[in-house]
C-alpha positions as CSV (number, residue, x, y, z in Angstrom):
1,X,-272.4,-68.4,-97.4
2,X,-271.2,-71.0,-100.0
3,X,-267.5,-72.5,-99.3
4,X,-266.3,-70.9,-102.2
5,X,-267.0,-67.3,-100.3
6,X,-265.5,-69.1,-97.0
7,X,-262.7,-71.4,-98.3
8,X,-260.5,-69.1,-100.6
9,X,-257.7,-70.6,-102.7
10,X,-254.1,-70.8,-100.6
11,X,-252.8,-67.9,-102.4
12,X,-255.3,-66.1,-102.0
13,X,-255.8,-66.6,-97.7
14,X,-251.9,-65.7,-97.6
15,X,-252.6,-62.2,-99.4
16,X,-255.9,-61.7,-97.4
17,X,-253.3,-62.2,-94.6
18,X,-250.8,-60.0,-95.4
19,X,-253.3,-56.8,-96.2
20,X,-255.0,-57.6,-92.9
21,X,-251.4,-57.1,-91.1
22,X,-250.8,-54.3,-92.9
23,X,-253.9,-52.6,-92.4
24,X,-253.6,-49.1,-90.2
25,X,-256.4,-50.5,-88.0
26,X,-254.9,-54.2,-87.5
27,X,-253.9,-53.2,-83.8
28,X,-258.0,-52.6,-83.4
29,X,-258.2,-56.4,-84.0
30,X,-258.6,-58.9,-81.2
31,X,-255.5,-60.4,-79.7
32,X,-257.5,-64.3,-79.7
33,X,-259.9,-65.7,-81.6
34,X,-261.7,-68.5,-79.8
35,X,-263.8,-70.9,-82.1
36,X,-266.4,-73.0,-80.9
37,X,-268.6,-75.0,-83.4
38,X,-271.7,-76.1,-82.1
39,X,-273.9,-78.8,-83.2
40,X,-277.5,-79.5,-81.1
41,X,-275.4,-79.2,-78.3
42,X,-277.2,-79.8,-74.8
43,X,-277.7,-76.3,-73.7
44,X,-276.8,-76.6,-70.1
45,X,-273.4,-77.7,-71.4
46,X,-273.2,-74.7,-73.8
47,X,-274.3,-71.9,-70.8
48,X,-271.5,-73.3,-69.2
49,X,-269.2,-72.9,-71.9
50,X,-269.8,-69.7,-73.3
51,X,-270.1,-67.9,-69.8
52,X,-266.1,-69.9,-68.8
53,X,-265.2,-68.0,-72.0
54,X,-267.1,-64.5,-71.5
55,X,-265.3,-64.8,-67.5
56,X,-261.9,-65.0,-68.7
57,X,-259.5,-62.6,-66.8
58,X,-257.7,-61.9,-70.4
59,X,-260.3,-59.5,-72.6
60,X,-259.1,-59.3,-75.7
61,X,-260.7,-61.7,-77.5
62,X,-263.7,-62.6,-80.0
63,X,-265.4,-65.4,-79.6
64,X,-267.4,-67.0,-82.8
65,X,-269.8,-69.2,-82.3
66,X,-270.7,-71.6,-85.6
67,X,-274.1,-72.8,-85.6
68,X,-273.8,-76.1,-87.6
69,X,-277.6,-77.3,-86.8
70,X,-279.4,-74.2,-88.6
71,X,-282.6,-76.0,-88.2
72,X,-282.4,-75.8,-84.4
73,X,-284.1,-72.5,-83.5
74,X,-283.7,-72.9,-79.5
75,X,-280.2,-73.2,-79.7
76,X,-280.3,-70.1,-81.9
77,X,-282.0,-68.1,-79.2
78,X,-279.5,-69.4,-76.4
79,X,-276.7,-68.2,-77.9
80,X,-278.5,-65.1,-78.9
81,X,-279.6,-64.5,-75.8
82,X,-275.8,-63.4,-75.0
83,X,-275.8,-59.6,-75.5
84,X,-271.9,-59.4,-75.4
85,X,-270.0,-57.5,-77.9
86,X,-267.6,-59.9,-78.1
87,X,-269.7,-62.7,-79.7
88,X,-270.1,-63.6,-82.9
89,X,-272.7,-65.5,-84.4
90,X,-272.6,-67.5,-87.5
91,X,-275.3,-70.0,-88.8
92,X,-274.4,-72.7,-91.7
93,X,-277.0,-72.6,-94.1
94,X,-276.9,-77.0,-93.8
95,X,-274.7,-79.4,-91.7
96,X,-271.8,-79.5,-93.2
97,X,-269.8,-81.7,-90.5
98,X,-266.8,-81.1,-87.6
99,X,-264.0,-80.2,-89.8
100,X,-265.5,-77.7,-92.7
101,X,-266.8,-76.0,-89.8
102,X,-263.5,-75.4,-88.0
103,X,-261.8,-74.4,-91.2
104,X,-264.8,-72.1,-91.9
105,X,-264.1,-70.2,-88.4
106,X,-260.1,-70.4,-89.1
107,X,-260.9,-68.3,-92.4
108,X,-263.6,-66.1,-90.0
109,X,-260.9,-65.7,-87.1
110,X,-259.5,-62.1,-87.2
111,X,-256.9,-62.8,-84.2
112,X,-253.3,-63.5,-84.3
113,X,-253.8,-66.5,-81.8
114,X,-256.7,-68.7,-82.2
115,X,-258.0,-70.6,-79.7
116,X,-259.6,-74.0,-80.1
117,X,-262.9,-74.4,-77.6
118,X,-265.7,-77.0,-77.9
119,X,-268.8,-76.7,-77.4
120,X,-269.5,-78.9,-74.0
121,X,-266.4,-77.8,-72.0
122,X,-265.4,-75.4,-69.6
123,X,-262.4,-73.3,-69.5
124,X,-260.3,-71.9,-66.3
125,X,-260.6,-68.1,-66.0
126,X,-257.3,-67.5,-66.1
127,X,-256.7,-70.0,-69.8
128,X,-256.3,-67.3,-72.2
129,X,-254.1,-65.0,-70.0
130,X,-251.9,-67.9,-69.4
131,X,-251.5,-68.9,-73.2
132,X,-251.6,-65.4,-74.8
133,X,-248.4,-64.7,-72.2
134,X,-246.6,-67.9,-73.0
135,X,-247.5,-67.1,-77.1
136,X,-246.0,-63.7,-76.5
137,X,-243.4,-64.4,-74.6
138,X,-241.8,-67.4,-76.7
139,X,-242.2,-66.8,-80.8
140,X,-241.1,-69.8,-81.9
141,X,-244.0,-71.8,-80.0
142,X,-247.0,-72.0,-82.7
143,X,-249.2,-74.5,-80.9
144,X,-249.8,-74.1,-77.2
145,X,-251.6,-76.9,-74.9
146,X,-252.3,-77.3,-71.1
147,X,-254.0,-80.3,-69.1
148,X,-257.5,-80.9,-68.5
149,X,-259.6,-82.6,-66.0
150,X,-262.0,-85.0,-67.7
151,X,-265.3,-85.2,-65.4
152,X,-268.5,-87.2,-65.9
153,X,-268.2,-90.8,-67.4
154,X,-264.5,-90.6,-66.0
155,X,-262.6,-88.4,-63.5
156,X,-258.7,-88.1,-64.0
157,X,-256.3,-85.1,-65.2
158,X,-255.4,-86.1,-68.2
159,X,-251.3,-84.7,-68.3
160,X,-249.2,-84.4,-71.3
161,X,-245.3,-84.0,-71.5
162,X,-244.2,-80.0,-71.6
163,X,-241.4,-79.3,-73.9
164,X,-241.8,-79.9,-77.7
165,X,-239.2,-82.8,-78.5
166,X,-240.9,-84.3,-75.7
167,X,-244.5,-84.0,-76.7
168,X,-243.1,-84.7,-80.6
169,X,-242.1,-88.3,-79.5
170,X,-245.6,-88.6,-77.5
171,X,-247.6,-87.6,-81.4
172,X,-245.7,-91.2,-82.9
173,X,-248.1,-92.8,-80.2
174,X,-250.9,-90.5,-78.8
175,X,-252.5,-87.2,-79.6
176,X,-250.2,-85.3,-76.6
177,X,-251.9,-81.9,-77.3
178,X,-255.4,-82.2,-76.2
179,X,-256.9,-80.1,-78.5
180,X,-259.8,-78.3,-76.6
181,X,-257.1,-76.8,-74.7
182,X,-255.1,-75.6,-77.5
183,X,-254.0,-71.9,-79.0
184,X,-252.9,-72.0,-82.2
185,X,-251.2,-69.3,-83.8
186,X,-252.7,-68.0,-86.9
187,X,-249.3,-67.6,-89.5
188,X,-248.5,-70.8,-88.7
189,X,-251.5,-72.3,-90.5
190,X,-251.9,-69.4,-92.8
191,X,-248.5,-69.2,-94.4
192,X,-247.7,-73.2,-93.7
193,X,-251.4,-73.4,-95.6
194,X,-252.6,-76.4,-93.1
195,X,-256.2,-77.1,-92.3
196,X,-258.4,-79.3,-90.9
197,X,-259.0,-82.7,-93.5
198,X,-262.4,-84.0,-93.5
199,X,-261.0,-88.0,-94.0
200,X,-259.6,-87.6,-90.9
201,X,-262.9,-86.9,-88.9
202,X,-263.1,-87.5,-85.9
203,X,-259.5,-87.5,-85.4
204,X,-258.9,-84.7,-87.3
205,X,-256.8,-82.7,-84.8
206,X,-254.3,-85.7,-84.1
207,X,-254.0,-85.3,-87.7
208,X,-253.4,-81.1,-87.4
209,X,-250.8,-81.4,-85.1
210,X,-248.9,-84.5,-87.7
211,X,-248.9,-81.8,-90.1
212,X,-247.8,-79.1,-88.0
213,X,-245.2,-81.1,-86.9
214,X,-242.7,-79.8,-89.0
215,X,-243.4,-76.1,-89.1
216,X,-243.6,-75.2,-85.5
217,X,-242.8,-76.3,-81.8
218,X,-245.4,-77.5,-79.3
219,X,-245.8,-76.7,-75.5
220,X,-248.1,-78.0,-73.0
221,X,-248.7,-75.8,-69.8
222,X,-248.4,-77.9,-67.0
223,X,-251.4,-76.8,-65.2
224,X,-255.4,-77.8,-65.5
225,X,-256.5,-74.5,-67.7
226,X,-259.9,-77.1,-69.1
227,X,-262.2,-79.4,-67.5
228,X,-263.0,-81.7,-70.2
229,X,-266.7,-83.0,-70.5
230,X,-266.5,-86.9,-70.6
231,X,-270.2,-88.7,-71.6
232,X,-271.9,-91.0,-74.2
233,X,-272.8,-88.1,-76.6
234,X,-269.2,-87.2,-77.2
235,X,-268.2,-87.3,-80.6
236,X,-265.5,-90.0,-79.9
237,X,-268.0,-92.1,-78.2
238,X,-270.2,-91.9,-80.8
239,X,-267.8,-92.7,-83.9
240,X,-265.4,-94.9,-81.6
241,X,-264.4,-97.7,-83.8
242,X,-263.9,-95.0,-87.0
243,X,-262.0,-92.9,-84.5
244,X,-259.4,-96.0,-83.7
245,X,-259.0,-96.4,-87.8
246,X,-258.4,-93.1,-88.1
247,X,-255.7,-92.6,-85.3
248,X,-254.1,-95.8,-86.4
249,X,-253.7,-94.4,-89.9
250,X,-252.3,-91.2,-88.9
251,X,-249.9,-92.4,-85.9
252,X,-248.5,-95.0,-88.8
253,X,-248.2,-91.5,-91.1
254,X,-246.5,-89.9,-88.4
255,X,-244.0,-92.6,-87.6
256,X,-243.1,-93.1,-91.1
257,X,-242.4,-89.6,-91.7
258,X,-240.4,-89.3,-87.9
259,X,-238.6,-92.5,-87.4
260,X,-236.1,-91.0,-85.1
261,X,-238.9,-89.6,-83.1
262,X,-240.5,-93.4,-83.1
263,X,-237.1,-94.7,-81.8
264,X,-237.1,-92.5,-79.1
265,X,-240.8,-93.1,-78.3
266,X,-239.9,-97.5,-78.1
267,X,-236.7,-96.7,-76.3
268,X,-238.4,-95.0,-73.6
269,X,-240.6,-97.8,-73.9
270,X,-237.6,-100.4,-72.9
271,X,-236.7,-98.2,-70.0
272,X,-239.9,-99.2,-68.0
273,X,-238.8,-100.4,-64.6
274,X,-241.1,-102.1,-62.0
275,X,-239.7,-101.6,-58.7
276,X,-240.6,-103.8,-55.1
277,X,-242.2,-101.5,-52.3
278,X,-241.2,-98.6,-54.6
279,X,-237.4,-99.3,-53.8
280,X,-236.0,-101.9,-55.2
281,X,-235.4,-102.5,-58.8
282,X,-237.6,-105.8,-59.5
283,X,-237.7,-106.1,-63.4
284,X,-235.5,-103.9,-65.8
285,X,-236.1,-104.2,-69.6
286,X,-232.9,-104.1,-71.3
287,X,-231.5,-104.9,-74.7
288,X,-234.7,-107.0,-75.4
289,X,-234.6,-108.9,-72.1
290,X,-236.7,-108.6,-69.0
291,X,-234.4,-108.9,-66.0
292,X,-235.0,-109.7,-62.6
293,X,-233.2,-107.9,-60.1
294,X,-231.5,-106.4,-62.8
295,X,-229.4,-109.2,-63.8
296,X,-231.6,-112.5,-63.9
297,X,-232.4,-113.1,-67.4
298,X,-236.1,-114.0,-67.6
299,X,-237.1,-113.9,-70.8
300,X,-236.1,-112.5,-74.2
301,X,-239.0,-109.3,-75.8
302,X,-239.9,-109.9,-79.3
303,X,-240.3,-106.8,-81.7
């Protein structure tokens, strides 16, 4: 398949879009659309993924698998192997890299939610039932997140703030929606027409949600719905310093474009207290100053 055939014009995706809706047979459709691309993925890792996915307690679902290492038969077979209805199969015909190959499944996706998975992770049974009911259930919520455990090289849940202004003034700093866990839903990047940018690579989700920023709210579940695979083979480990670069470019892209949000971000910052035996205020930061006790000016905090 060439991109042409997989990357329509803007215009063109919206009216594909449209006739799709308005099909008699759109209720047919699956409700989600989870999109996994895989690349010589380790296939112990990728069992465990694809059978978290094919347990889920919510059905409804397709679940298409991208292939971006054609020339790797084995991994072919494994995922062949899978006799489930509810996989599809697709093979690049060459590499063509993290982010073509998530756009290529967006355009594949025939769900109204679309939910991000990669390849070496493992979702909670009960993930898509919980985000498909929150999606439902609140309209105006186009992205939604949970927390994940990371496991392996490190062991912590990595949490992120719930509500959207919240998790809006987290994006000036951090990536706050950890994107294996997220659903996306589909009109927002269809009729907003947002993508995945291959510059960005391998950031290119903290980059997604900058964009979205402005056409949709955000919501993290406050629950552990992923557990994170954390190891050397990661792509963030791999391309670590490019991944800094790339963060720093788009958190300064963000807070140029958000001040206010930025502003909130540094004065939560200058809230920070460190309290004695838990109880007693010992430092306060307050207009610049670090106090002691809360009144015993100890020294003055540059910008």
């Amino acid at each position: 398949m060439s991109q042409a055939e997989y990357c329509p014009s803007a215009g063109a995706r919206k009216n594909v879009y449209a006739e799709t809706q308005g099909k008699k047979g759109f209720q047919t459709m699956p409700t989600v659309s989870v999109l996994t691309p895989v690349y010589n993925t380790n296939h112990e890792h990728l069992r465990q993924c694809i059978e978290s996915i094919l347990n889920q307690t919510y059905t409804d679902f397709e679940f298409i698998i991208l292939n971006d290492s054609p020339e790797n038969t084995e991994l072919e077979k494994l995922i062949l192997s899978y006799k489930d209805k509810r996989i599809r199969y697709v093979k690049n015909d060459k590499n063509i890299g993290i982010s073509r190959s998530r756009n290529k499944l967006i355009e594949l996706a025939r769900g109204k939610y679309i939910a991000i998975f990669d390849h070496d992770d493992i979702s909670h049974k009960t993930r898509l039932e919980k985000q498909v009911k929150f999606l439902d259930e609140n309209p105006y919520v186009g992205v939604v997140g949970a927390w994940a455990h990371w496991f392996g090289a490190q062991d912590f849940i990595r949490k992120n703030p719930e509500y959207d202004t919240d998790i809006k003034i987290r994006l000036t700093d951090v990536c706050a929606i950890m994107h294996t866990t997220a659903i996306i839903r589909k009109s927002v990047l269809i009729e907003n027409d947002v993508r995945y940018e291959e510059q960005y690579t391998p950031a290119e989700d903290y980059r997604l949600w900058g964009q979205l920023m402005q056409y949709t709210d955000f919501h993290n579940i406050q629950e552990v719905l992923v557990e994170y695979r954390c190891d050397k083979n990661n792509a963030s480990h791999r391309m670590k310093t490019r991944q800094t670069i790339v963060h720093e470019s788009i958190k300064i892209q963000i807070c140029n474009k958000y001040p206010m949000y930025r502003l909130a971000f540094e004065r939560q910052l200058r809230r920070i207290r460190v309290r004695l035996f838990g109880k007693i205020p010992l430092i306060k930061i307050k207009n610049k100053w670090a106090l002691l006790f809360d009144c015993i000016p100890l020294v003055k905090i540059k910008d």
